[in-house]
C-alpha positions as semicolon CSV with decimal commas, in nm:
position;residue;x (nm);y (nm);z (nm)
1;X;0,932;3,009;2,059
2;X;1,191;3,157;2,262
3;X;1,471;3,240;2,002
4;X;1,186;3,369;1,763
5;X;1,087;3,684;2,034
6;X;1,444;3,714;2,130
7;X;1,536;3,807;1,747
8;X;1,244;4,049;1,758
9;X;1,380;4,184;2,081
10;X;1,692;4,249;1,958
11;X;1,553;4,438;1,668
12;X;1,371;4,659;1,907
13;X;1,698;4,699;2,105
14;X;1,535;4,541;2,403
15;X;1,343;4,751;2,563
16;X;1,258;4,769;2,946
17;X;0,887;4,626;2,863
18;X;0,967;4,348;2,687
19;X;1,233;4,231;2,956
20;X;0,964;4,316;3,238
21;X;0,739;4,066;3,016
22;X;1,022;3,815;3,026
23;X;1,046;3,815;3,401
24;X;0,632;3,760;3,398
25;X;0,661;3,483;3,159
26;X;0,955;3,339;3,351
27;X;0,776;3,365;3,681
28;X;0,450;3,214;3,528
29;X;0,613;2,901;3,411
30;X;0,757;2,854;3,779
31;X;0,417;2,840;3,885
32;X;0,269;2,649;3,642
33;X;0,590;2,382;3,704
34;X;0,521;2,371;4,076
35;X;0,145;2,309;4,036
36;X;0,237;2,013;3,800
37;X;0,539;1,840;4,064
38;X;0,173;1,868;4,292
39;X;-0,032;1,668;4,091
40;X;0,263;1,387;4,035
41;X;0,336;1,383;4,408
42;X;-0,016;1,283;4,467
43;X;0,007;1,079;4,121
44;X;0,313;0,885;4,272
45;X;0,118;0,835;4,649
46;X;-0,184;0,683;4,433
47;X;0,032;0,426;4,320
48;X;0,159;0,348;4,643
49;X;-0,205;0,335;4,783
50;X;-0,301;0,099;4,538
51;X;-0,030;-0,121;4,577
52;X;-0,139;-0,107;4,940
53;X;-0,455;-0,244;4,873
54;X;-0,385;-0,501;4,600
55;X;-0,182;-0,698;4,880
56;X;0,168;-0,562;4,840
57;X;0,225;-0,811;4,539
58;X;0,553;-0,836;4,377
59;X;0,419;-0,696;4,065
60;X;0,260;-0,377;4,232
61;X;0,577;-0,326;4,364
62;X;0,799;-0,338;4,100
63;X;0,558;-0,055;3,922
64;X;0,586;0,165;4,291
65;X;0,992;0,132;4,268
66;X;0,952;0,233;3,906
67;X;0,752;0,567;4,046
68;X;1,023;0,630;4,278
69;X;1,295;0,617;4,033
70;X;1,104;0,848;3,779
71;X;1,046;1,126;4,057
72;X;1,400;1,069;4,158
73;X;1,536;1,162;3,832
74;X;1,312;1,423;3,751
75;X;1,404;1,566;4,073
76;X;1,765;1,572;3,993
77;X;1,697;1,738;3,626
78;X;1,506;2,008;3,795
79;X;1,767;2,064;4,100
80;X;2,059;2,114;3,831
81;X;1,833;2,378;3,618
82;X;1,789;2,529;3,967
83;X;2,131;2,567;4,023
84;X;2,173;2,703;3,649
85;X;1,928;2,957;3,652
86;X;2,073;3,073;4,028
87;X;2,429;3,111;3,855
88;X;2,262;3,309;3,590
89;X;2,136;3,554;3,791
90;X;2,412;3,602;4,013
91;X;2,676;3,577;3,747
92;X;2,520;3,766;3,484
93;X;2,191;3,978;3,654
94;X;2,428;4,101;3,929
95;X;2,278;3,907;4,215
96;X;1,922;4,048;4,354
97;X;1,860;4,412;4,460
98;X;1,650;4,490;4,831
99;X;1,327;4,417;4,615
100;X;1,390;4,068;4,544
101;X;1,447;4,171;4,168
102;X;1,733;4,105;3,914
103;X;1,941;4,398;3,929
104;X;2,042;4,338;3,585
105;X;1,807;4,173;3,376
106;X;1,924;4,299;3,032
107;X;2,241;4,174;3,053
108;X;2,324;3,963;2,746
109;X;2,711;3,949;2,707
110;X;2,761;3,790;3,051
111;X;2,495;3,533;2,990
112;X;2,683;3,407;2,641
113;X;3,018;3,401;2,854
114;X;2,837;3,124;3,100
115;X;2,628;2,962;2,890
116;X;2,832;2,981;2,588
117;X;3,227;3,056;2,611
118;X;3,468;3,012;2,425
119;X;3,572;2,647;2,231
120;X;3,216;2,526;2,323
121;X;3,282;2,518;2,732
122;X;2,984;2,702;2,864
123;X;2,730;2,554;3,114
124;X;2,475;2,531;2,767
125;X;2,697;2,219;2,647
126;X;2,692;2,045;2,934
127;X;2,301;2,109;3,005
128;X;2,223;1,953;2,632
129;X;2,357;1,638;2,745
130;X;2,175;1,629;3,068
131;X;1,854;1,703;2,955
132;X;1,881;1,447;2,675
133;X;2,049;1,203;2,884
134;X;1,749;1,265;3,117
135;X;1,463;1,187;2,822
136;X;1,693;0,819;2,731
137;X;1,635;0,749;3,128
138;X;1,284;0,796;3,159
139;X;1,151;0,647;2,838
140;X;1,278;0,292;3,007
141;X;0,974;0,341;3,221
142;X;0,700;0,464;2,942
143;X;0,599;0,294;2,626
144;X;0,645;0,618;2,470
145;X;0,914;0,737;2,224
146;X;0,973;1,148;2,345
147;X;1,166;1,391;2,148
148;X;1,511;1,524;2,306
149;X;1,481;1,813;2,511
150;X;1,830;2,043;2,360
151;X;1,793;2,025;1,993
152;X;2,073;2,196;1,786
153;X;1,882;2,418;1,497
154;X;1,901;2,234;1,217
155;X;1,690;1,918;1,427
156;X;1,439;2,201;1,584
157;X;1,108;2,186;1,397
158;X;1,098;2,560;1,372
159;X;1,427;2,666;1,355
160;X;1,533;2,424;1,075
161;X;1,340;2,620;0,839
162;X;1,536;2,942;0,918
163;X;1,840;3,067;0,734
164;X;2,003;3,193;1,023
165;X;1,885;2,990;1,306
166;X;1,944;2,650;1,133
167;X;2,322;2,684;1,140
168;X;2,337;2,695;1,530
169;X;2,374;2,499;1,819
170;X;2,151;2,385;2,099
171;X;2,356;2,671;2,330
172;X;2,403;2,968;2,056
173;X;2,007;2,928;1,978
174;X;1,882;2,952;2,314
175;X;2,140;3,140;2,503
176;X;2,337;3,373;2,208
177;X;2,289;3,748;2,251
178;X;1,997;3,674;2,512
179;X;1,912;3,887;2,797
180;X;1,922;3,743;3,145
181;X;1,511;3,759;3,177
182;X;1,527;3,551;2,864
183;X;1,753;3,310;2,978
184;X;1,585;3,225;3,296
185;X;1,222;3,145;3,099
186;X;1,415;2,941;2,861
187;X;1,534;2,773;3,181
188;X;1,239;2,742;3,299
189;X;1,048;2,666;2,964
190;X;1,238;2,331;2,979
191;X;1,166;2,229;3,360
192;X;0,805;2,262;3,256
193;X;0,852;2,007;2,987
194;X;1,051;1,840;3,206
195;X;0,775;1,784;3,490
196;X;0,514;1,723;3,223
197;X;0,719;1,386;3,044
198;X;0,696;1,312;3,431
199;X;0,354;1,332;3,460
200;X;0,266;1,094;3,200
201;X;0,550;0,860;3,262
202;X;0,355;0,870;3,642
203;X;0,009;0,816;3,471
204;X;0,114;0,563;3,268
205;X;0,244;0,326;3,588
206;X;-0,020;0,472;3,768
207;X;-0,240;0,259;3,466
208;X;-0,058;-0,063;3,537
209;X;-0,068;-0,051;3,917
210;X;-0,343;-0,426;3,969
211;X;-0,293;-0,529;3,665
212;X;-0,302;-0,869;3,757
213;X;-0,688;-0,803;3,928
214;X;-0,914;-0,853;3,637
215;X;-1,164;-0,590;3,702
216;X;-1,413;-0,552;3,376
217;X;-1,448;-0,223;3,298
218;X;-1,501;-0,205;2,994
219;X;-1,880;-0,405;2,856
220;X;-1,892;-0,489;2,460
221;X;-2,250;-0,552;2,312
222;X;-2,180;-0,810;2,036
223;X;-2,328;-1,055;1,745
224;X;-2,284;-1,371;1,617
225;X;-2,418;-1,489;1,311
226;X;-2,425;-1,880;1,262
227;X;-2,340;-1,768;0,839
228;X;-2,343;-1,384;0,702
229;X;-2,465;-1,579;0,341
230;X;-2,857;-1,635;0,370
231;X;-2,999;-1,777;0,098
232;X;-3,387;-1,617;0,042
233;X;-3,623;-1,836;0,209
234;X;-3,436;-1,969;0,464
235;X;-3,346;-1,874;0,818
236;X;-3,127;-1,636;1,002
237;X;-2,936;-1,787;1,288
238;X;-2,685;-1,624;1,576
239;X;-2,597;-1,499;1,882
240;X;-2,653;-1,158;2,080
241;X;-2,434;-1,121;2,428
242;X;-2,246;-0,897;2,631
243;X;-1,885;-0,923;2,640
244;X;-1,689;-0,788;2,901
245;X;-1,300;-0,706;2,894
246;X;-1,048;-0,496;3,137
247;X;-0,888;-0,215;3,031
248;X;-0,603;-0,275;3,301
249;X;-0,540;-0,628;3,146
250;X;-0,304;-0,710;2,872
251;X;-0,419;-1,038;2,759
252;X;-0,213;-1,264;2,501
253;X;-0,405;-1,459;2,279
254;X;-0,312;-1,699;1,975
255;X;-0,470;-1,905;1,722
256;X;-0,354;-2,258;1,597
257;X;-0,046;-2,157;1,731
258;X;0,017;-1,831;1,600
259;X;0,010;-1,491;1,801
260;X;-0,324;-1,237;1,741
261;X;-0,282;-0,891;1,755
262;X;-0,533;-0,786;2,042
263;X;-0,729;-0,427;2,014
264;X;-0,920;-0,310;2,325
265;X;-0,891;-0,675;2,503
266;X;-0,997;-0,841;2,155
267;X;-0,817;-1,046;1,915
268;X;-0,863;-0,958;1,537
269;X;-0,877;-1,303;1,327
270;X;-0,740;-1,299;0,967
271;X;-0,612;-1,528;0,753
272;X;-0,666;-1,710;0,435
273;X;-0,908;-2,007;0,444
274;X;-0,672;-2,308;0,272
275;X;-0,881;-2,545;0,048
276;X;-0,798;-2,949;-0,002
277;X;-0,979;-3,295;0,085
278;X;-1,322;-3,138;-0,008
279;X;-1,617;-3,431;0,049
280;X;-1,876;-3,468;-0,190
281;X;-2,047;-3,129;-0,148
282;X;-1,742;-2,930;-0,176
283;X;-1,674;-2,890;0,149
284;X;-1,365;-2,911;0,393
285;X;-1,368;-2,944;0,746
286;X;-1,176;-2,717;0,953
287;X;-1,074;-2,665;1,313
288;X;-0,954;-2,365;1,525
289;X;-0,805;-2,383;1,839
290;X;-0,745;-2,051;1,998
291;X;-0,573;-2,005;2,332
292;X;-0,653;-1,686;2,589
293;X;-0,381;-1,607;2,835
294;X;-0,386;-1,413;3,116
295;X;-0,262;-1,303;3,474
296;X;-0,432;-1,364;3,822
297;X;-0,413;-1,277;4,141
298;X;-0,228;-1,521;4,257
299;X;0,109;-1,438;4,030
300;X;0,033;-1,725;3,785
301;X;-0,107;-1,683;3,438
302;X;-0,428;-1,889;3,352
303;X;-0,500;-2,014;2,958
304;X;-0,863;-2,071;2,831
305;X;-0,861;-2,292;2,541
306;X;-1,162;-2,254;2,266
307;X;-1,221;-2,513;1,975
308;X;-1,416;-2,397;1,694
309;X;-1,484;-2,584;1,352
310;X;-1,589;-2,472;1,002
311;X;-1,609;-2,511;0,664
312;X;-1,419;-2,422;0,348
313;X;-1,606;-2,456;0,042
314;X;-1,461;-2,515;-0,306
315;X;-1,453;-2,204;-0,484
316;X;-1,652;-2,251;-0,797
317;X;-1,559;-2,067;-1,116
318;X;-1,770;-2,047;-1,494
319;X;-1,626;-2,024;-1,865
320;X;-1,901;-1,778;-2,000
321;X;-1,926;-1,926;-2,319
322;X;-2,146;-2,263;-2,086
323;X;-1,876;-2,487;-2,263
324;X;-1,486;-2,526;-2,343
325;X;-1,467;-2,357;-2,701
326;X;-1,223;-2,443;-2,945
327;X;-0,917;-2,172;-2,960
328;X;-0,755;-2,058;-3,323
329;X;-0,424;-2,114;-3,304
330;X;-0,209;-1,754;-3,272
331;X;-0,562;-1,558;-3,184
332;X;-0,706;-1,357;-2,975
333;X;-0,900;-1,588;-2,790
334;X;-1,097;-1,466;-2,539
335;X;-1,310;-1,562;-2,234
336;X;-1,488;-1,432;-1,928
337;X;-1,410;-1,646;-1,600
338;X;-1,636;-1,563;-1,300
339;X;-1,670;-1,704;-0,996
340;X;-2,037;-1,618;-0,862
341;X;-1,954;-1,800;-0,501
342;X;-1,701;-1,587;-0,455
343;X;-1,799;-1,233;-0,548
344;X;-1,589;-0,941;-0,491
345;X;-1,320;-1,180;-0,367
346;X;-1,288;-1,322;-0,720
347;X;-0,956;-1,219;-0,860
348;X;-0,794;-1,425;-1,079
349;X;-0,465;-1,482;-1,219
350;X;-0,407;-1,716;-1,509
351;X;-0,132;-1,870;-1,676
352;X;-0,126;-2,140;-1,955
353;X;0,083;-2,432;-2,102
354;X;0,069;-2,414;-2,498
355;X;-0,039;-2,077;-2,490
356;X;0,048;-1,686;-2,427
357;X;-0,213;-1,550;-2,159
358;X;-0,286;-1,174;-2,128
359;X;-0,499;-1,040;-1,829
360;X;-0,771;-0,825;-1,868
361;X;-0,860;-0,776;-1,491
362;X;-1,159;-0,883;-1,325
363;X;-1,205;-1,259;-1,537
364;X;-1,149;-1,125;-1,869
365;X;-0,841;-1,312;-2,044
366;X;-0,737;-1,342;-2,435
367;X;-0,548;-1,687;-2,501
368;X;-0,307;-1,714;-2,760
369;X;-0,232;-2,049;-2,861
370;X;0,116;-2,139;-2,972
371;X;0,008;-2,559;-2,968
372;X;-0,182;-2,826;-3,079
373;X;-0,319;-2,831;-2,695
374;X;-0,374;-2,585;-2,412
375;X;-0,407;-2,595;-2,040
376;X;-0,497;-2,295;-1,868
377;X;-0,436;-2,305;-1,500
378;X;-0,711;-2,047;-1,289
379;X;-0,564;-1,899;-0,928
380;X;-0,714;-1,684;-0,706
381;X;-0,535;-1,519;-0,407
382;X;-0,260;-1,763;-0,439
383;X;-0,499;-2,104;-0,447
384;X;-0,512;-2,317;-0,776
385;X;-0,795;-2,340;-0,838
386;X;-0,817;-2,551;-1,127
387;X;-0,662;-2,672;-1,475
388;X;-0,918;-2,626;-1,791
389;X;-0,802;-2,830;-2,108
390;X;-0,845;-2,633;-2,494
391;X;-0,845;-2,797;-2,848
392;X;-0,677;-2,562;-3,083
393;X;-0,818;-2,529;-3,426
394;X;-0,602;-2,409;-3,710
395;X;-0,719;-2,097;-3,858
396;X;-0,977;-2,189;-4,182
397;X;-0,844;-2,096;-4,489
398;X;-0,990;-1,790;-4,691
399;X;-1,185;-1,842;-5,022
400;X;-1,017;-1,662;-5,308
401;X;-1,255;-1,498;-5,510
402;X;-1,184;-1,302;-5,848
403;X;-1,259;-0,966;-5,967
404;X;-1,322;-0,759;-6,221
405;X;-1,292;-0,411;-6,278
406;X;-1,459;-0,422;-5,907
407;X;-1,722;-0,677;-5,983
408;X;-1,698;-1,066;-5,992
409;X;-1,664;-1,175;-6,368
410;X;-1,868;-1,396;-6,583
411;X;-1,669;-1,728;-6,600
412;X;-1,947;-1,919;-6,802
413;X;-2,014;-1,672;-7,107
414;X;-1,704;-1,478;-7,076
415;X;-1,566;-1,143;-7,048
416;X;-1,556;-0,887;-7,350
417;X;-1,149;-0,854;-7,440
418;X;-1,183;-0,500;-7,455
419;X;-1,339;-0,412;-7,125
420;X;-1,106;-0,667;-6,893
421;X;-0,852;-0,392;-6,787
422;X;-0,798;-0,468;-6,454
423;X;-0,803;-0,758;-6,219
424;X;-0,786;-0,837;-5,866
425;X;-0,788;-1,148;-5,643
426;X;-0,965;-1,103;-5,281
427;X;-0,946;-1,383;-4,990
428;X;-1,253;-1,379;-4,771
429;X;-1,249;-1,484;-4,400
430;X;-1,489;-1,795;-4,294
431;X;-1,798;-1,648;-4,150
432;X;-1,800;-1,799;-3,861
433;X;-1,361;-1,750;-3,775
434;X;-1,484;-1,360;-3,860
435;X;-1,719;-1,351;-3,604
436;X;-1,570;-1,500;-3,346
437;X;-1,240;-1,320;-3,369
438;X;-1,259;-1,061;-3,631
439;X;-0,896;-0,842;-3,535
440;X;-0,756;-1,209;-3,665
441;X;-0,960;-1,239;-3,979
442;X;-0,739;-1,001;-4,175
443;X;-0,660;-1,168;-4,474
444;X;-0,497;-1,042;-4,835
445;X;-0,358;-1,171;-5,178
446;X;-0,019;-1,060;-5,171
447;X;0,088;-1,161;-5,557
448;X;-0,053;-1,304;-5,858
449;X;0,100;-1,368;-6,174
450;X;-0,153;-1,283;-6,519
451;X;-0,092;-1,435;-6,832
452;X;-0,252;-1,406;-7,162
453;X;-0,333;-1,781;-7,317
454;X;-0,428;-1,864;-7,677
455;X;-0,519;-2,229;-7,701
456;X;-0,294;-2,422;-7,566
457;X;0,012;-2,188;-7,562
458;X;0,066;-1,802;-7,320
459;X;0,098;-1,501;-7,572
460;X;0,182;-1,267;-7,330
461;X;0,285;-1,227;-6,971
462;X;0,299;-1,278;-6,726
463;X;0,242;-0,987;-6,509
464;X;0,313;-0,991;-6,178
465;X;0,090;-0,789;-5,978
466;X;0,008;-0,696;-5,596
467;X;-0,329;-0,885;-5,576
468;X;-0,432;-0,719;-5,869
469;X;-0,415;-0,422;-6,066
470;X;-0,354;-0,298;-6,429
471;X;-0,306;-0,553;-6,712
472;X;-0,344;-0,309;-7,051
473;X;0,008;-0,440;-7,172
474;X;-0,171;-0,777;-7,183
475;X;-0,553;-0,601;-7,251
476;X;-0,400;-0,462;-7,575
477;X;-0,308;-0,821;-7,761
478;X;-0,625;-0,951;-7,632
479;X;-0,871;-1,097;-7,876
480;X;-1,183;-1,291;-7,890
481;X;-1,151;-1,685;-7,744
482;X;-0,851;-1,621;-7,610
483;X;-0,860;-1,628;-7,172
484;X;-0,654;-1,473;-6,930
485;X;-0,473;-1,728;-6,660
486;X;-0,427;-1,578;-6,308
487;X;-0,212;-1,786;-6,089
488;X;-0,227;-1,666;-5,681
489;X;0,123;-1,682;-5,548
490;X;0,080;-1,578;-5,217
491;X;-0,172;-1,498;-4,931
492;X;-0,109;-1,330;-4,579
493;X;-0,277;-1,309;-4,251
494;X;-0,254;-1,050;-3,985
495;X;-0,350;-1,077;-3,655
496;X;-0,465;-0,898;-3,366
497;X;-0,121;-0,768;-3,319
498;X;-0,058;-0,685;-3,627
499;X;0,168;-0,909;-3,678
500;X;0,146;-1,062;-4,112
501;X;0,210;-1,443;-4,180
502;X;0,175;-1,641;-4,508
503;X;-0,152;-1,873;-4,524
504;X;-0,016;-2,181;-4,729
505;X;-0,269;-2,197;-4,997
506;X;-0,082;-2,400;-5,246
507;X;-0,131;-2,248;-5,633
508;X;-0,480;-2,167;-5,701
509;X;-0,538;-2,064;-6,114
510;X;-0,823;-1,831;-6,201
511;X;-0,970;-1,828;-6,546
512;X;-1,129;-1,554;-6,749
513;X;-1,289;-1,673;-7,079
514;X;-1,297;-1,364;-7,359
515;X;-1,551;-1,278;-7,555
């Protein structure tokens, strides 16, 4: 704040208001610093006053030695800016006139020759490391991390985002072309901070002073239900109570062993529930044993022990399809696993023997079988929670079917040999493998060879053709009685991923009889 009106000063060539505002501002954080060094005097004879009263215990008094040192070396920080701010005046204001005032307070050049000088010597240099060497000291007595007191420009929160003020120092920021008014509230800007770190250094022993007295202070209205699952018709069962804590107590608490993290003199219990040796109705019986320790009066620390047992149920999981289907071996198989018991806890991760797995989320997974035999393993947060065997069923083969000039031909009175032009040779899907996974039920005659045949002996041909298409070359020495002999060299699948593989279908022959 203070280098941001001092470059506004300057552009306004200091005038004799703005110093007289700098001598109000300086003398109003003197004030304000005294009235706080009050308030942690009586701060620091609370402490002693309860330590008093608690008995004079060992404890108490380590926290009241604390208080001492903390006002000690606050009181040293503030006696050395003291002496700084007296050198500033009398070096650079001139002393005081018969008024009591600076007789100089514009002076800027002698202020950069103490605080600054030459090769990084002036009193600024030396007051960066005390101050910060002042915050390391005190933070051994807080549980708070505070931010150094001298910052050079480019650590200042402000500053850093300046062009100009970035590149300088902790003493060139605060103390380069700065009147002496100026100097003196920057002076006194940071005994202000100074006395408030003390303050809640102070408050915070103050907060620890009996901590060994457990004095409740703080009442928690709780519940405790005997299950939060209710099944309709049945009945509710728990627990209402007060629960008392202390806010001056630090309690440590574990369970089975391992430490709790404790909130407002409560431990919050998390883990996962781990499954095994489940009795006939799915059940496994678990204990807790959690341990509460804390401090008396008497020095010694005191341990409650709690047992507590429960119950971890199977978790229960359903195929949708009610039984274990058959998979087609290199499809898209897929399934919906849900787990009703567990609800929005339920999610699963699977991984198979025999098989590729993808994940859909939330139960939904598509099995593709590369075996004879599949076992798909079902997790959830880490827990098996079971193996499910699969048969794998080899894909049914398609039925080839024949066609003519778009229609299916008449094999038992014959085709007219002038109107068979064109053939082609379809494979249809099983029904049911096309229902159940039609993206796999993508089936096609690749090549057929037509010949022309005249008795016993081929006339013409053969053509070899793309499942079908044009056969006028044979269509043109066609005549009545003779037939046309279409051999099916090759069909082809492709799957879900579009991936093509041959269907071994041996060497089907199609006839058409001529007319």
């Amino acid at each position: 704040m203070m280098y941001l009106v001092l470059t506004a000063m300057l552009a306004l060539q200091v005038s004799s208001a703005i110093i007289e505002k700098f001598i109000l501002l300086n003398s109003s954080l003197e004030v304000s610093t005294a009235a706080v060094n009050q308030i942690n005097s009586e701060t620091q004879q609370k402490i002693k006053s309860a330590v008093e009263k608690s008995g004079n215990r060992s404890a108490d008094l380590a926290i009241l030695k604390q208080a001492d040192e903390v006002r000690k070396l606050t009181a040293g920080i503030i006696s050395e800016l003291d002496g700084l701010k007296k050198e500033v005046v009398d070096f650079a204001g001139g002393g005081l006139n018969e008024e009591g005032g600076i007789k100089n307070p514009q002076e800027e050049t002698k202020v950069g020759e103490l605080m600054i000088g030459g090769g990084k010597k002036g009193k600024a240099y030396e007051l960066k490391d005390k101050l910060n060497a002042f915050i390391a000291s005190i933070e051994k007595y807080s549980d708070h991390k505070y931010t150094p007191l001298a910052l050079d420009g480019e650590q200042d929160p402000i500053a850093k985002d300046s062009k100009d003020q970035r590149r300088k120092d902790f003493a060139n920021l605060n103390f380069g072309e700065t009147p002496v008014a100026a100097a003196l509230a920057v002076l006194s800007q940071k005994q202000s901070d100074v006395r408030r770190i003390e303050s809640e250094v102070l408050n915070y022993l103050a907060s620890k002073v009996g901590a060994a007295d457990i004095k409740f202070d703080r009442v928690l209205a709780m519940m405790s239900a005997e299950s939060k699952v209710v099944v309709a018709g049945t009945k509710f069962k728990g627990q209402m109570f007060i629960a008392a804590s202390a806010s001056g107590l630090s309690p440590r608490m574990s369970l089975n062993g391992s430490a709790l993290q404790v909130t407002n003199g409560v431990g919050q219990i998390e883990f996962v529930a781990q499954g095994g040796d489940y009795n006939a109705e799915g059940l496994s019986k678990r204990a807790l044993v959690g341990n509460i320790t804390i401090p008396t009066p008497s020095g010694r620390d005191t341990t409650y022990r709690l047992e507590e047992e429960f119950f971890v149920a199977r978790p229960t999981y359903q195929i949708e399809t009610g039984t274990m289907p058959p998979l087609y071996f290199g499809c898209a198989n897929k399934l919906s696993i849900q787990s009703p018991s567990l609800g929005a806890l339920w999610s699963p991760k699977f991984s198979a023997d025999g098989a590729e797995v993808i994940d859909n989320g939330k139960g939904k997974v598509t099995i593709v079988p590369n075996k004879a035999q599949v076992s798909l393993s079902i997790s959830n947060q880490g827990n098996l929670l079971g193996r499910e065997p699969f048969k794998v069923n080899r894909v049914p083969k398609p039925t080839i079917e024949l066609r003519v000039g778009g229609r299916a031909p008449n094999l038992q009175a014959g085709e007219p040999a002038a109107s068979v032009r064109t053939v082609q040779v379809v494979a249809i899907p099983d029904e049911g493998f096309k229902n159940y996974s039609p993206d796999d039920a993508n089936f096609r005659v690749s090549q057929v060879e037509v010949s022309l045949a005249r008795g016993q002996r081929r006339i013409a041909g053969p053509v070899v053709l793309q499942g079908g298409g044009s056969i006028n070359n044979l269509a043109s020495q066609a005549q009545a009685g003779d037939r046309y002999v279409i051999e099916v060299k090759g069909v082809q699948r492709r799957n879900f991923k579009g991936e093509v593989s041959n269907v071994e279908m041996g060497t089907p022959i199609l006839q058409i009889p001529l007319k």
